[in-house]
N, C-alpha and C positions, 0 to 999 in steps of 0.2 A: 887789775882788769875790771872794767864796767862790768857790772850785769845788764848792759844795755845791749837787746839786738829782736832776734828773729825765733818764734815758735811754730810748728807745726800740729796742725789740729785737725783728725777727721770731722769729714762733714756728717750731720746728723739731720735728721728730720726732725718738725715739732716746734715747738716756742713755750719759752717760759708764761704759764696760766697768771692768769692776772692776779691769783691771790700771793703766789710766789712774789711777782713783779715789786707789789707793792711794799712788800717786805724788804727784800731787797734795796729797794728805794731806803725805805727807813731806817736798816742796817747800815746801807754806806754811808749815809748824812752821818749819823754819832761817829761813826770811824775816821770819816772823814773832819766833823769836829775835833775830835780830841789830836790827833794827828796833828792839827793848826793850834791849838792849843799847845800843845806838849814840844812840837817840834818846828814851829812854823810854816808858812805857807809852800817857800820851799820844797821843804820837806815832800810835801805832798806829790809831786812832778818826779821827784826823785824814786818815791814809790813805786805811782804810775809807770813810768819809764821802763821799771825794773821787770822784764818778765816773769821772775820766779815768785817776788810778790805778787804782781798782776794776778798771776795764776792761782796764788794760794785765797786771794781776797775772792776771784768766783767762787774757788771751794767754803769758800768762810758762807757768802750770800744766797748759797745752795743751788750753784747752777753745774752743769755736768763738768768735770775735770778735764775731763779729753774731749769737749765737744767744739766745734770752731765755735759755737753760737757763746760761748762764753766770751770772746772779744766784744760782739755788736751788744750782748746783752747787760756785761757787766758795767761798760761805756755810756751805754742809756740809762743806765740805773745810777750813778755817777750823774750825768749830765742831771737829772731829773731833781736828783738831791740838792746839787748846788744851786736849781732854781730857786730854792727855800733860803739857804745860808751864804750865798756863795757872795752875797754885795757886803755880808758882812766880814765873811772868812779872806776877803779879795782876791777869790779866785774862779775861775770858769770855765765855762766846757760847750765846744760850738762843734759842729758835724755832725755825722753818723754815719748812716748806712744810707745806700744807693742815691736817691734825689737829695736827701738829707745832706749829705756829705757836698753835695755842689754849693749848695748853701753857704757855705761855710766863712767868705768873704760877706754875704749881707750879715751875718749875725756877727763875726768880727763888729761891721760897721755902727753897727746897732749900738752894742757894749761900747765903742770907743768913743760914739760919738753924746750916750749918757752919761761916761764921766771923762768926759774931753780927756778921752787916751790917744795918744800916735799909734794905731793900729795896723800901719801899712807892712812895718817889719815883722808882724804876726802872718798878716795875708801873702807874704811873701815867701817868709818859711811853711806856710800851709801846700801854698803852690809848687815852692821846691822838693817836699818831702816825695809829694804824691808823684811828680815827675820822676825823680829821683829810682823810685821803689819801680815803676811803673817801664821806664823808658830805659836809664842808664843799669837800673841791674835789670837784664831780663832771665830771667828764671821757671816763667811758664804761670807765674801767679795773674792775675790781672786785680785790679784791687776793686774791693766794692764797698770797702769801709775805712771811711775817717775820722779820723777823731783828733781835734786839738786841745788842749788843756793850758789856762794860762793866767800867771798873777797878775794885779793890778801893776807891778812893775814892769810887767811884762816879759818876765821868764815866760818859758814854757815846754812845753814834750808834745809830741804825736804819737797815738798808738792807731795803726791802721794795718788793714788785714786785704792780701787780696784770696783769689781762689783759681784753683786748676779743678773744673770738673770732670775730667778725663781720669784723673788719680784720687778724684773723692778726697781731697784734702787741701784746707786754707790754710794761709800762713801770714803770720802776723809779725808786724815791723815794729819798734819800738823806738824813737829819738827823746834824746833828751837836749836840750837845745844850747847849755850849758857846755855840754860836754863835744859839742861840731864845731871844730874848726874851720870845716871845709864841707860844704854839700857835698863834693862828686870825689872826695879820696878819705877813704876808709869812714862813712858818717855812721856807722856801724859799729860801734866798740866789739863789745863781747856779745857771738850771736850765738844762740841756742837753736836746736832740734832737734827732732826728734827722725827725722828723715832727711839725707842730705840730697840734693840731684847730681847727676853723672854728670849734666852736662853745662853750663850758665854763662851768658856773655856779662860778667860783670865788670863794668867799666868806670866804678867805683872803687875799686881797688888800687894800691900802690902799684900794685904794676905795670898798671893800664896808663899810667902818667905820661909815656910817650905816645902814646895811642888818642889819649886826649887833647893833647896839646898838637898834635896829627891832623886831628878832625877839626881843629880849627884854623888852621891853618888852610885844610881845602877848602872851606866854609867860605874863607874871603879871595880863594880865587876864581876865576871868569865860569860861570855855573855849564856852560859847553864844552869847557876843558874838560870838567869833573864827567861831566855827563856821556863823553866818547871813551873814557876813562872807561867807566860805567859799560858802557856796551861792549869794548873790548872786554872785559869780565867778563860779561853774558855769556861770552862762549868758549870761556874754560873751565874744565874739569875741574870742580874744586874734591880737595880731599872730603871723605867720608863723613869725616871727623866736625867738618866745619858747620859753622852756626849759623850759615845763611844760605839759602838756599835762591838762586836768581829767577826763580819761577815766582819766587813770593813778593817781589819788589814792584810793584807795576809803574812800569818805565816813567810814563806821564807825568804821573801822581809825583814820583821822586823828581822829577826835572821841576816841577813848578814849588817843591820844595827847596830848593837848590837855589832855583832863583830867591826866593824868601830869605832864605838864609844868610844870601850872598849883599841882598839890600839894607838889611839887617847889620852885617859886617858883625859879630861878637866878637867879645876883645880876648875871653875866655873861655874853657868847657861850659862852668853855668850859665853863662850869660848864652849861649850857644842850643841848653837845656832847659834854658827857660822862654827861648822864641814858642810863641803860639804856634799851634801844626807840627810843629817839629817830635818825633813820634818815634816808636822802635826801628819802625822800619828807615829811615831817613838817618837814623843813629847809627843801626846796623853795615847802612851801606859806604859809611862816612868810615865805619873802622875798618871795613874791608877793604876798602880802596887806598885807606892810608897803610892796611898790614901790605898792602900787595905794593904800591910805591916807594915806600920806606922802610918796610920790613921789622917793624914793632907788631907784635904778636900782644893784643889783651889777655888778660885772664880770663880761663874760663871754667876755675872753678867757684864752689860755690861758696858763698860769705859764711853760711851756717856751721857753726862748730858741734854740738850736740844736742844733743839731748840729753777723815777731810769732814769737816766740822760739820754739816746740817745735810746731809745728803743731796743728792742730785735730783731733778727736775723728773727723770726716767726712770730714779729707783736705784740708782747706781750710784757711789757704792753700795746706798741704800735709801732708802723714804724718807720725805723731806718731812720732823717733826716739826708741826708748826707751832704747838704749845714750847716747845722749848726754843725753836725760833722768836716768837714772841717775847720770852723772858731774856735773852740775847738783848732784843730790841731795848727795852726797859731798862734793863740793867746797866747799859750803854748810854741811855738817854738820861736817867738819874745821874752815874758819874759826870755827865756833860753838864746838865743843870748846878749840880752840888760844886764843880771847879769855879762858874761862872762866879760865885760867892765865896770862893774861897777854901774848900772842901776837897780835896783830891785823894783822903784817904781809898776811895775805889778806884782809881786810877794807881794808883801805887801799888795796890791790891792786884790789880791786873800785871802792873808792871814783875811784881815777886813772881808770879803764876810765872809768866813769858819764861822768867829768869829761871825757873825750876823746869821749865818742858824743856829749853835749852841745854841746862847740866846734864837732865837726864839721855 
């Protein structure tokens, strides 16, 4: 089973202080060096991807363990490093947080078109991810952070996070791109949390397969069929229990969707998921209409399965020492220099260490 999928993280106040920051920055460059040294570029995505590493590398660059701001902050610190090494390591890091993250197609552009890369199958899985986390699983999160990461081959992984501020807590997605068969069934290996939800229409799920293949189907029939469909709905009782509520659909909005959809014609669920406009609410009312026609019931629970080196930013576990953060840095940045020439005795040195916390 991957360690690829989903954490949860309360929200906190504050921002890593620029003297953190820039440490941090410096930290992740050598880790991230030797990392591409030692295990190749790969390797790196692989990491990334993985959230219990993800998690323990904040803890390593001293930002708080349990804080959301660990995803936007460890990810920026990351991106910032690779603007140093990253044309030589071949690899990159395009997104972020809030306007940052829409970006994300012109800096693709940018990189592919400096070293005449085909970027389109990056910006497309940039676009499916976000759709994906955003539309086809709904969960309450809304996302406001994205992140891509990707080699000059053009592998790559997404780590993006959205947030419920109603429950004080974001939660973060992880893909690795290697490891998707399929955007819209199961792209989620192994999800972690820390907090499950009661309730979630996830429509990324194996179960939801006839639910999706449902919603496409009404997608290409006459949009005034769907849409009387639709109003006879309006005024039934639905159970309790159910995920959609017909007050929240505004009638209009979904018909000129419908028509879109329908002009559109998609041949599949993604192709269906990745129309422009097309949104929770248009998705939602696509499974509803096909659970009530057809009688395929989606899944609705939740994807999540479950649920520290230079202290934290707040003081927690404890205060961040910067003199031995410093020597961290150095001692990191020497092994990197001394490999480049031939020298890995401190790398091996580190390696023994790994080897000994592990037995123990």
């Amino acid at each position: 089973m991957q360690k690829t999928g989903i954490a949860h993280l309360p929200l906190h106040g504050g921002k890593a202080p620029a003297w953190l920051f820039q440490r941090m920055v410096k930290l992740a460059r050598e880790i991230l060096y030797i990392l591409c040294l030692e295990y190749g570029r790969k390797e790196v995505l692989h990491r990334i991807s993985d959230p219990f590493w993800f998690q323990a590398l904040g803890c390593v660059l001293g930002f708080d363990w349990h804080s959301s701001g660990i995803t936007t902050t460890v990810c920026g610190a990351i991106k910032e490093a690779l603007k140093d090494v990253g044309k030589e390591l071949g690899i990159f890091a395009v997104g972020g947080k809030g306007k940052t993250a829409i970006k994300t197609p012109i800096e693709l552009d940018r990189i592919g078109n400096f070293f005449s890369l085909n970027v389109f199958p990056l910006i497309y899985a940039s676009r499916l991810t976000a759709k994906v986390d955003n539309v086809a699983l709904q969960d309450g999160y809304q996302l406001y952070h994205h992140s891509l990461f990707f080699t000059i081959e053009g592998q790559w992984c997404v780590v993006q996070q959205g947030m419920n501020p109603m429950l004080k807590y974001a939660r973060r997605y992880h893909w690795l791109g290697e490891r998707v068969k399929s955007f819209v069934c199961e792209p989620h290996y192994a999800i972690c949390a820390e907090k499950k939800e009661a309730f979630v229409l996830n429509l990324v799920a194996k179960r939801s397969e006839a639910t999706r293949q449902n919603s496409v189907v009404l997608s290409q029939e006459n949009p005034e069929k769907i849409y009387k469909q639709w109003e006879k709905i309006s005024v039934l009782k639905l159970p309790s229990r159910h995920y959609l509520l017909t007050k929240d659909i505004n009638p209009q909005r979904l018909k000129r969707n419908l028509i879109k959809v329908y002009h559109a014609s998609p041949k599949d669920f993604e192709t269906l998921l990745s129309i422009k406009g097309v949104g929770p609410k248009t998705i939602r009312a696509l499974a509803l209409i096909s659970e009530i026609i057809y009688g395929a019931k989606p899944s609705f629970k939740d994807p999540a399965r479950f649920a520290f080196a230079h202290g934290g930013k707040d003081g927690h576990p404890y205060p961040v020492n910067r003199k031995i953060y410093d020597q961290s840095i150095e001692i990191l940045k020497e092994a990197v220099n001394l490999s480049k020439i031939g020298y890995s005795e401190k790398i091996k040195a580190l390696k023994r260490l790994h080897n000994f916390y592990r037995g123990m």
